[in-house]
VOGU-3710 file (C-alpha; in Angstrom, 3 decimals, decimal comma):
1> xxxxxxxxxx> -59,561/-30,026/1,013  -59,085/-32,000/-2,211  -62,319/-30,308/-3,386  -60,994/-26,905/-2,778  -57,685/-27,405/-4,104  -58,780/-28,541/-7,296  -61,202/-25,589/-7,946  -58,356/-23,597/-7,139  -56,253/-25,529/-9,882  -58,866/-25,073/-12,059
11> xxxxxxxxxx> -59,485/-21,202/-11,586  -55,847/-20,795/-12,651  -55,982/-23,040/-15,907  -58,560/-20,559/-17,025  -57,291/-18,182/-19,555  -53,863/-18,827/-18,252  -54,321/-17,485/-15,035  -50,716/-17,395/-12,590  -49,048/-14,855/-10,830  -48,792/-11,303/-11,876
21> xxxxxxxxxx> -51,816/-11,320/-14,350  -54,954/-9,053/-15,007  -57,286/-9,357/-11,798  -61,319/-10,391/-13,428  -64,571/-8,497/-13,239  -67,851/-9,123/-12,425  -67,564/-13,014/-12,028  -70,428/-15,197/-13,080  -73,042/-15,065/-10,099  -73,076/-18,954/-9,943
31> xxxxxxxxxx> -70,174/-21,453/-10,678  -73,125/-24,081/-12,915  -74,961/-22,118/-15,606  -78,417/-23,441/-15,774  -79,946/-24,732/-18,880  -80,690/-21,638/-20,932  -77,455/-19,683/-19,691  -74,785/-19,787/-21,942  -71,344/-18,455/-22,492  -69,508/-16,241/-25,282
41> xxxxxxxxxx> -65,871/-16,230/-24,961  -63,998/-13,222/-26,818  -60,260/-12,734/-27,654  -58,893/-9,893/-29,248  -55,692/-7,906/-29,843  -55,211/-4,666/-31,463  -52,180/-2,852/-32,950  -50,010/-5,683/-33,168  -47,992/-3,358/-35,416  -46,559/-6,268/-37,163
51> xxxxxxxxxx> -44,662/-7,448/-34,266  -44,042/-10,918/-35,447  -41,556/-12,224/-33,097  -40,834/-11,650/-29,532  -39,759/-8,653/-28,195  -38,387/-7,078/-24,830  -41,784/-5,489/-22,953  -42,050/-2,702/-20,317  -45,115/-3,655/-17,752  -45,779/-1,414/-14,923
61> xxxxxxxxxx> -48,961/-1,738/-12,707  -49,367/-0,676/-9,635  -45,995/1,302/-9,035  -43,605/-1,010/-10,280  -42,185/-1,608/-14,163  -40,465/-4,944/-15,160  -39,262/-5,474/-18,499  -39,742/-9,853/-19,837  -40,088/-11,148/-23,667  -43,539/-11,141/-24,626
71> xxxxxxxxxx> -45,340/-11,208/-27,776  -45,025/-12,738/-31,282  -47,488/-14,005/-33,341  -46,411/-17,712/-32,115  -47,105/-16,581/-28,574  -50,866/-15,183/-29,424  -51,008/-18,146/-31,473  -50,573/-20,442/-28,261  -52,531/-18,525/-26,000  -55,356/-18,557/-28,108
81> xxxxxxxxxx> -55,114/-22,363/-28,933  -55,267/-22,789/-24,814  -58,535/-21,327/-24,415  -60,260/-22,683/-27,976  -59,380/-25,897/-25,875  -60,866/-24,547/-22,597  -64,201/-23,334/-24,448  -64,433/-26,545/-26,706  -63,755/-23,974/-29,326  -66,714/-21,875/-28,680
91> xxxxxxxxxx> -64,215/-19,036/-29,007  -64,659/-15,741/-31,390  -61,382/-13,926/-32,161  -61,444/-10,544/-33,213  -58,101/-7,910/-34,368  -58,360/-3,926/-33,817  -56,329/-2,758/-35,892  -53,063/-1,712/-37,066  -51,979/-4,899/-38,147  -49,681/-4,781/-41,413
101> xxxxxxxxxx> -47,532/-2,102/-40,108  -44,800/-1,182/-37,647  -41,773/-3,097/-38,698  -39,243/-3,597/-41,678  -40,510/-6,506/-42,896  -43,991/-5,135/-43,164  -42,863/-1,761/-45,181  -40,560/-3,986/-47,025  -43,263/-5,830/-48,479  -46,172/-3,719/-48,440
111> xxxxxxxxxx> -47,867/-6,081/-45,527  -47,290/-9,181/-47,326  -45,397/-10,506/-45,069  -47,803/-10,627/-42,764  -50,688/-12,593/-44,343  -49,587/-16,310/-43,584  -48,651/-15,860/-40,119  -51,870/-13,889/-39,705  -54,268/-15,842/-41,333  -52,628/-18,694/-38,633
121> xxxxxxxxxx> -54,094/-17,050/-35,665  -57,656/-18,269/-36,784  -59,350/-14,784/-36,942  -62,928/-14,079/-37,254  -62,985/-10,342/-38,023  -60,928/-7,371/-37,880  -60,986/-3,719/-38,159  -58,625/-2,053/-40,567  -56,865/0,635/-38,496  -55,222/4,178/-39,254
131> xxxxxxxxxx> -51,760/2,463/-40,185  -53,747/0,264/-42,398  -53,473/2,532/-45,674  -49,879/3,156/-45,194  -49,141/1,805/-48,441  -52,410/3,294/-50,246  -55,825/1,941/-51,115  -55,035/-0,365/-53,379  -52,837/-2,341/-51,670  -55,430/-2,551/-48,632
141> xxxxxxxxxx> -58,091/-3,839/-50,700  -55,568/-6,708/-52,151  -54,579/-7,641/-48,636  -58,054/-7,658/-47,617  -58,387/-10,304/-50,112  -55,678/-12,108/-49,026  -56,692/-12,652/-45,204  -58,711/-15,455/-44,270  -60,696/-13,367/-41,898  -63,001/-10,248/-42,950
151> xxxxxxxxxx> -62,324/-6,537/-42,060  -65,355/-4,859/-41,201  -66,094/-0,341/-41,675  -69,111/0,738/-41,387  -67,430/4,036/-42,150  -64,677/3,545/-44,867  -65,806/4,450/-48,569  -64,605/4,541/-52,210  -64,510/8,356/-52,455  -65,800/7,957/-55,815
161> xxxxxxxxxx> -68,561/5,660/-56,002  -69,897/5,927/-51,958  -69,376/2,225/-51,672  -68,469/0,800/-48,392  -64,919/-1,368/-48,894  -65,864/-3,300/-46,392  -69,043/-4,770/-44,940  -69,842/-2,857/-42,011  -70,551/-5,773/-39,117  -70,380/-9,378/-39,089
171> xxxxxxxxxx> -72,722/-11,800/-36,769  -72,126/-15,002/-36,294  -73,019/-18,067/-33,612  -70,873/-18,978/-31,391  -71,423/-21,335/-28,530  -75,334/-20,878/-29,047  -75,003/-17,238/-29,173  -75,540/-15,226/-32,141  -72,967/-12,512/-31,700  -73,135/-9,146/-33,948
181> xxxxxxxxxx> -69,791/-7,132/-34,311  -69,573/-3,587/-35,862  -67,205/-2,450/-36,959  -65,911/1,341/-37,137  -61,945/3,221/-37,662  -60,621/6,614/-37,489  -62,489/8,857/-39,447  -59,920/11,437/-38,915  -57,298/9,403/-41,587  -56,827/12,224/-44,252
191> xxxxxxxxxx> -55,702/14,399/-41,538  -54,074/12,424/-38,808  -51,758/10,803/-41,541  -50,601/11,990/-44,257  -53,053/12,845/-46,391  -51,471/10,936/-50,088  -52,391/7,635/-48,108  -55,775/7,715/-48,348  -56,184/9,662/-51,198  -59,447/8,117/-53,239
201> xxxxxxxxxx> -60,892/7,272/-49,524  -64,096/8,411/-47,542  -64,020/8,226/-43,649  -67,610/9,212/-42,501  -68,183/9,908/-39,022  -70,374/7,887/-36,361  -73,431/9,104/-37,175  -74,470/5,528/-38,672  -74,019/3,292/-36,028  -77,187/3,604/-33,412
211> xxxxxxxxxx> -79,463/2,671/-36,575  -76,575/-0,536/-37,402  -77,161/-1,442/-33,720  -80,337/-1,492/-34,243  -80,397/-3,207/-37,218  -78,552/-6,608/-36,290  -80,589/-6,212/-32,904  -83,593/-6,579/-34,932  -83,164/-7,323/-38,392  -80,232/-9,947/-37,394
221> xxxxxxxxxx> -81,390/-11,167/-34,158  -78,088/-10,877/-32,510  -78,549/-11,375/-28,692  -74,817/-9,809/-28,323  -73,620/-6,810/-29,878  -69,838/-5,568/-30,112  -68,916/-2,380/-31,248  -65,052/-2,939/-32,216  -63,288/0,841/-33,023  -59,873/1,785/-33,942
231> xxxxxxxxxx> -60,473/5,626/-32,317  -58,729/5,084/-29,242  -59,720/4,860/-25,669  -61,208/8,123/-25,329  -62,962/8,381/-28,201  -64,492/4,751/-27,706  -65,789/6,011/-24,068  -67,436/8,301/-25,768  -68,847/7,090/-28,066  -70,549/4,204/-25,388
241> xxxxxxxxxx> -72,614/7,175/-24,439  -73,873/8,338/-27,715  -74,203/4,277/-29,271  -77,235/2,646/-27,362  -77,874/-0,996/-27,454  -73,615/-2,112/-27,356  -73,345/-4,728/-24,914  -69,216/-4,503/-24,904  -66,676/-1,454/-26,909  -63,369/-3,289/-28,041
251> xxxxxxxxxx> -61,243/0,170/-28,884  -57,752/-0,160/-30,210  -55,584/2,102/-31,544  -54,009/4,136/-28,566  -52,783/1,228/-26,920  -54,153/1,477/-23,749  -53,851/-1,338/-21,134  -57,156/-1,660/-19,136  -57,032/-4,082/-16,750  -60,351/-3,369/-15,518
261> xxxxxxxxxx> -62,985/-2,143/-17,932  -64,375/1,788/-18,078  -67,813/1,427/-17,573  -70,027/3,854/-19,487  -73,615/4,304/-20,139  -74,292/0,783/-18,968  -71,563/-0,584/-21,194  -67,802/-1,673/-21,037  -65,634/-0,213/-22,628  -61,594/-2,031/-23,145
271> xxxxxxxxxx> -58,620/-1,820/-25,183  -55,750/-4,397/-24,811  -52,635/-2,952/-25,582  -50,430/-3,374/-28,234  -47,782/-5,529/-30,179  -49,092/-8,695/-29,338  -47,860/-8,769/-25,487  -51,311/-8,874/-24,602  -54,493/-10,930/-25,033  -58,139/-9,550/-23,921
281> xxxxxxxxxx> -60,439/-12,116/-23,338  -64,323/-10,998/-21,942  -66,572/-13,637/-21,029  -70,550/-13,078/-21,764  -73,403/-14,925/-19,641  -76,261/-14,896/-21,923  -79,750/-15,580/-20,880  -83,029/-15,149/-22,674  -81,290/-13,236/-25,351  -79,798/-11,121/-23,021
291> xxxxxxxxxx> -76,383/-10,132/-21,158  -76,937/-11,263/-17,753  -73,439/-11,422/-16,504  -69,776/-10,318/-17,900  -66,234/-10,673/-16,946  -63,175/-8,932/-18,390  -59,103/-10,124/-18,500  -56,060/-8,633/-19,876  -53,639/-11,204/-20,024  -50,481/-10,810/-20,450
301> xxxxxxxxxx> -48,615/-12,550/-22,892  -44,688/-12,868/-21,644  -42,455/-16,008/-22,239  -42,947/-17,369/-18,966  -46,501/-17,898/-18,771  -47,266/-18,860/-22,449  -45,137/-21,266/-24,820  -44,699/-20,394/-28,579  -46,083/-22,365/-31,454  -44,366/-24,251/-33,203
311> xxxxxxxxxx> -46,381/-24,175/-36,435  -46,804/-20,412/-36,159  -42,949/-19,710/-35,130  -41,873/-21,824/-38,493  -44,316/-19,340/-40,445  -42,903/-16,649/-38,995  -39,159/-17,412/-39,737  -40,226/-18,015/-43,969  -41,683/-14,612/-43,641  -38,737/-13,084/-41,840
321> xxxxxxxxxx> -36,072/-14,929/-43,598  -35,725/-13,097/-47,399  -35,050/-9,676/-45,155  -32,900/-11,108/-42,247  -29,765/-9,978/-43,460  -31,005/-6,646/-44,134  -32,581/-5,802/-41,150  -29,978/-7,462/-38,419  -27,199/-5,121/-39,907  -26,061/-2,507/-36,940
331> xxxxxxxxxx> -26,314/0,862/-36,776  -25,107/1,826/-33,795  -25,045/1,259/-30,229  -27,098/2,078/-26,621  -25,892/1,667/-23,407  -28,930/2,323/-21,927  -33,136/1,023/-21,683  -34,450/3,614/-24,344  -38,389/3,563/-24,305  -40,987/5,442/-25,751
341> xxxxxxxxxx> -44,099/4,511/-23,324  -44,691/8,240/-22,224  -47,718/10,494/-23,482  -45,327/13,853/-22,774  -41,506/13,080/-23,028  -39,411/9,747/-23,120  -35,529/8,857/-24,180  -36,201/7,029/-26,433  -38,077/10,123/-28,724  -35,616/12,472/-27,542
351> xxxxxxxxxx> -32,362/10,896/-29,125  -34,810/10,721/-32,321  -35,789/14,627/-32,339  -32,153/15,345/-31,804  -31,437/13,158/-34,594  -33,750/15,152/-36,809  -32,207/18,530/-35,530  -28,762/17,318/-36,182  -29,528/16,594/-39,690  -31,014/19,474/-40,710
361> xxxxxxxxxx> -28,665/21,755/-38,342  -31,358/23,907/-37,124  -32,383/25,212/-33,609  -35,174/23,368/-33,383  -36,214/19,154/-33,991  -39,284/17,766/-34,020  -40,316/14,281/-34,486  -44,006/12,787/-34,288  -45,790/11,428/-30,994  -45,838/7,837/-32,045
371> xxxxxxxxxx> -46,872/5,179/-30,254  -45,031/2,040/-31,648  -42,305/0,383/-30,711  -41,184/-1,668/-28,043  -38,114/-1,103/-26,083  -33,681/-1,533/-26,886  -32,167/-2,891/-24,519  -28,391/-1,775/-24,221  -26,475/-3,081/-27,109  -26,593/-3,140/-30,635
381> xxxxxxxxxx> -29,387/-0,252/-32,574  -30,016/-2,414/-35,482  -32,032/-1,439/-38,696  -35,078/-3,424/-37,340  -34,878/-1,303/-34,679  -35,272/2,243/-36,816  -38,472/0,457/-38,669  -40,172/-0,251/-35,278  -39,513/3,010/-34,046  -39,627/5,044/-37,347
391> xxxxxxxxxx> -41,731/2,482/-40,046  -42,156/5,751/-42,438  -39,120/6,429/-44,401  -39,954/10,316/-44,746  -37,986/12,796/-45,882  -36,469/15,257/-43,800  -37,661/19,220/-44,291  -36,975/22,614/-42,869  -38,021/25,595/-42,500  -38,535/29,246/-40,858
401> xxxxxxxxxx> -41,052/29,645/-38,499  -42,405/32,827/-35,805  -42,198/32,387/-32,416  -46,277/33,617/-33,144  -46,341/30,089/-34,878  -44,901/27,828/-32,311  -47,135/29,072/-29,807  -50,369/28,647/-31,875  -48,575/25,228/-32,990  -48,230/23,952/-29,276
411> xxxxxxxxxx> -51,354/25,181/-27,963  -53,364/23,344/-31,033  -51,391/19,900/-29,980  -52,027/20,331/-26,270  -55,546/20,278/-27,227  -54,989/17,628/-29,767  -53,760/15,232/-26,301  -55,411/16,514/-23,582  -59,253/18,075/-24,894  -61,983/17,552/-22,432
421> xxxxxxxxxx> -63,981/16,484/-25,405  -63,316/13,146/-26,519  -64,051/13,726/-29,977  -61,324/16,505/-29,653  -58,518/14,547/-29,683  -56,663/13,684/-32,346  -54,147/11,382/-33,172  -50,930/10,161/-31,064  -49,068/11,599/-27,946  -47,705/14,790/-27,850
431> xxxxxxxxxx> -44,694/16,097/-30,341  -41,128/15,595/-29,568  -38,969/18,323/-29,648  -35,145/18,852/-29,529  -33,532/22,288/-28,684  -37,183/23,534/-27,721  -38,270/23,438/-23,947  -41,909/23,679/-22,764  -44,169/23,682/-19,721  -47,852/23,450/-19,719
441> xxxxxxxxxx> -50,879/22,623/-17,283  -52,873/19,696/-19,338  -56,501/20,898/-17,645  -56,269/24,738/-18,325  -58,767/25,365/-21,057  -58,112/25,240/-24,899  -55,645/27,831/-26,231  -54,310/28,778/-22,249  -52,293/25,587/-21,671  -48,809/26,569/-22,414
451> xxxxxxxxxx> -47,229/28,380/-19,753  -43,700/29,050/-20,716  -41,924/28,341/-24,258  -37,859/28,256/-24,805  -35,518/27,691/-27,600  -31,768/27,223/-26,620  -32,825/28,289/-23,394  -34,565/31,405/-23,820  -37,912/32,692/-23,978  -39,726/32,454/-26,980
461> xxxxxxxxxx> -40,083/35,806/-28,992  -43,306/36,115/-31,219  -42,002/38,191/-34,207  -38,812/36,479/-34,305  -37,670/33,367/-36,916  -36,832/30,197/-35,739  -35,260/27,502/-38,174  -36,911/24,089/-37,595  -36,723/20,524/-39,264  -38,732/18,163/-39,179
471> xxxxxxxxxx> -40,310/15,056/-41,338  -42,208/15,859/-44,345  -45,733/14,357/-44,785  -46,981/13,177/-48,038  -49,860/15,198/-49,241  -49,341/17,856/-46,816  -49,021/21,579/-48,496  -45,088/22,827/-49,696  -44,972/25,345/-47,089  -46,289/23,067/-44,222
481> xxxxxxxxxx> -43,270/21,425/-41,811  -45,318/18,858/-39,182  -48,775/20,181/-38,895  -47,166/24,086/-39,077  -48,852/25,627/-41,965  -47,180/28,495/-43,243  -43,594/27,674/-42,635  -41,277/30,506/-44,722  -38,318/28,805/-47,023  -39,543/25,278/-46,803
491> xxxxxxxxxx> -37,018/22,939/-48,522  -36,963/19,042/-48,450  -33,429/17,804/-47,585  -31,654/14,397/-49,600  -31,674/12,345/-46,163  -34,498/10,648/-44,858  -35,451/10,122/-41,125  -33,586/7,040/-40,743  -30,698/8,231/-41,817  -30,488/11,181/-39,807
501> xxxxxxxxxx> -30,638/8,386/-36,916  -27,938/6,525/-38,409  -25,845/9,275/-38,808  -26,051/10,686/-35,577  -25,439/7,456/-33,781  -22,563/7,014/-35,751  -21,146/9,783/-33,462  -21,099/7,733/-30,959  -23,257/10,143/-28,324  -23,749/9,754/-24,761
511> xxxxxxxxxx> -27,711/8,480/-24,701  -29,649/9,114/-21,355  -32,291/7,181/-20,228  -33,378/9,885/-17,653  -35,935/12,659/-18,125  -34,687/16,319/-19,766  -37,793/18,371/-18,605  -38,100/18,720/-22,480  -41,926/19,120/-21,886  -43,215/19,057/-18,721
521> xxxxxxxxxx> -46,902/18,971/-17,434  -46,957/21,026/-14,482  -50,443/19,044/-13,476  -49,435/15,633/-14,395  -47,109/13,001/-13,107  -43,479/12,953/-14,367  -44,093/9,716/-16,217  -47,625/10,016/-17,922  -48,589/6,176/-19,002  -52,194/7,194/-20,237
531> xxxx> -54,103/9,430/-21,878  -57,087/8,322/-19,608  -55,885/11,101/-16,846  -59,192/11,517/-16,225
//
């Protein structure tokens, strides 16, 4: 009995095992490895989205949601010290992206912020993600040089010159294994942002990577190989079937929460959500240069499972302190949970698309399908709160559009969310409108998805003008208004997105924290979580 109990003690030391967490995978076949068996342990996060301190989280597994604290860079910080003790520090730590954006601080200084508290979590590699040129080329490459770790692109070029920025894999040994990770982001940048961000940039597509596989298979003598991607979860699985030789696929970017790995083409493929409220950690049984054995967990990081430290919490407060009083001023107030974790509608995006349509005073708002930002809980809105949920200060524009165009407009972002083809998907969730009602089926086939289209209640008329605002995008052409080419009287208003928020909570509304039927998937769920439907 003593025996058993203290296996069972030690089975949930490991990782930071207790109730509520990720269930593993494919366990080691034998508790004692033999002589030539040995273990890699990997950690990684991804699109921490410079969440530096603790923040309410929304879990839901299994049919139930629970919001706890979670996250912070002193929290990853901790959980990562536990299991460098665990392994002896036999540990490799890797980052997926979208790091140095998300939050005031980071816009406020261009990601500086960032780099001390950072450079504490002991990384040994990173991928720069599709945030990550927010504040242009030139400021990436000097952060770059600030980090302790390396970020690895096999695909991200000076558009001049053809040079790589970045090298495009790193291999190391760790715990007796010599570990190969390559690394590869969004090649669809110039588009999927706005384009004046990575102006000077080359994104090439994946068209290298087999023959880089290859390469630190062979030339390297890696007996692991990683392929870490910032293309989202889709994209990732399918790239696992085109990428031979990958032992494990770390994605990031559409913050996806896979407690159990997707296994494809012989290969795993993970992603471990976002803002720093998670850990990943997969375990690799190596044998004769080979994988013989693997085991996945998504842990998750809340306060009552995992301490904060101290060192790392200190760091934090320098780098939060010169902007404190700025971004703790109020702006208004909720009475309600406002969240955005919802592929088709959530409150939270629809009190900011009828903040855009209030500013500009037109039938219709739209606002982007962004991903960030974690949730307000009722009480004060404070300017923190508009960078994690808006952290681009954009202009507001309007605009005259056809009925003709909002079809063709919807149709294109249906397929931009919901394409059968992986490599047909594009970008964040779907659009958030204000003043504009639509239903769609999500598996009808490109171009036949939208199934009935209102504005202020009634049908949509193809030949008739409807006046629109919403943010504009730098780069993008005058007469384009969010990814609508062609737009007739374009015209860039004085206020800015945030202060179209501030303003209309100023007014003191009644916010809702239910459902509107503002889009509606008539194949879907009424709360989609995932883009992985199916």
């Amino acid at each position: 009995m003593m025996r058993l109990l203290s296996l069972l003690g030690a089975l949930f030391a490991l990782g930071g095992l207790g109730p509520g967490c990720a269930r593993t995978i494919a366990p080691p076949a034998d508790s004692v490895s033999g002589p030539q068996r040995k273990q890699l342990t990997v950690l990684y996060v991804a699109d921490l989205h410079a969440q530096l301190r603790a923040h309410p989280e929304l879990f839901w597994r299994d049919g139930k949601e629970r919001i706890e604290e979670a996250g912070g860079f002193a929290r990853v910080a901790a959980a990562i010290q536990r299991i460098r003790a665990e392994r002896g520090g036999d540990v490799l730590v890797l980052d997926a992206g979208d790091t140095i954006q998300g939050s005031g601080a980071a816009a406020l200084t261009e990601g500086g912020a960032l780099i001390e508290p950072l450079n504490a979590l002991g990384l040994d590699a990173a991928v720069p993600g599709n945030w990550e040129v927010v504040y242009g080329p030139q400021v990436l490459r000097q952060r770059a040089r600030e980090l302790k770790h390396p970020l690895v692109a096999a695909n991200l070029r000076d558009a001049a010159s053809g040079e790589r920025l970045f090298p495009p894999y790193l291999v190391k040994e760790v715990g007796g294994v010599k570990v190969a990770v390559v690394g590869f982001t969004d090649p669809d940048v110039p588009r999927r942002q706005p384009p004046g961000y990575s102006q000077g940039l080359r994104y090439d597509g994946p068209e290298a990577l087999p023959a880089l596989v290859r390469e630190v298979r062979e030339r390297e003598g890696a007996q692991v190989v990683l392929l870490m991607t910032h293309v989202g979860l889709a994209k990732a699985v399918g790239l696992a079937a085109r990428v031979p030789g990958v032992d494990v696929h770390l994605s990031g970017d559409t913050h996806e929460r896979t407690y159990s790995p997707i296994e494809q083409a012989g290969s795993w493929v993970v992603e471990p959500g976002a803002f720093g409220s998670f850990l990943g950690r997969l375990d690799l049984w190596v044998e004769e240069g080979r994988v013989v054995d693997r085991r996945w967990e998504l842990i998750e990081l809340t306060a009552s499972r995992f301490p904060e430290d101290p060192k790392v919490a200190r760091l934090v407060d320098a780098a939060l302190a010169p902007h404190e009083a700025k971004l703790s001023a109020p702006v208004g107030h909720t009475g309600v949970t406002l969240a955005r974790y919802a592929v088709v509608e959530n409150p939270l995006d629809n009190v900011l698309a009828d903040a855009i349509r209030a500013a500009g005073g037109t039938e219709i708002g739209l606002s982007n399908g962004f991903r960030f930002g974690t949730p307000l809980l009722p009480g004060p809105v404070r300017e923190a709160d508009l960078w994690n949920l808006f952290p681009i200060v954009n202009k507001l524009k309007t605009g005259k559009v056809s009925g003709r165009q909002l079809r063709a407009f919807w149709e294109q972002e249906l397929e931009n969310v919901f394409a059968k083809d992986p490599e047909k998907r594009f970008g964040g969730w779907l659009p958030r409108p204000s003043g504009m009602t639509l239903r769609f089926r999500a598996d009808a086939p490109k171009g036949q998805r939208l199934l009935a289209l209102e504005v202020g209640g009634r049908p949509v008329e193809d030949a008739r003008l409807y006046t629109v605002t919403a943010c504009e995008r730098e780069g993008d052409a005058p007469d384009m208004v969010c990814r609508i080419p062609g737009v007739q009287e374009p015209r860039v208003l004085d206020i800015d997105a945030h202060e179209a928020v501030r303003r209309f909570l100023a007014a003191r509304p009644r916010l809702d924290d239910a459902l509107q039927g503002r889009a509606v998937g008539e194949d879907l769920p009424p709360v989609l979580r995932t883009q992985q439907v199916r």
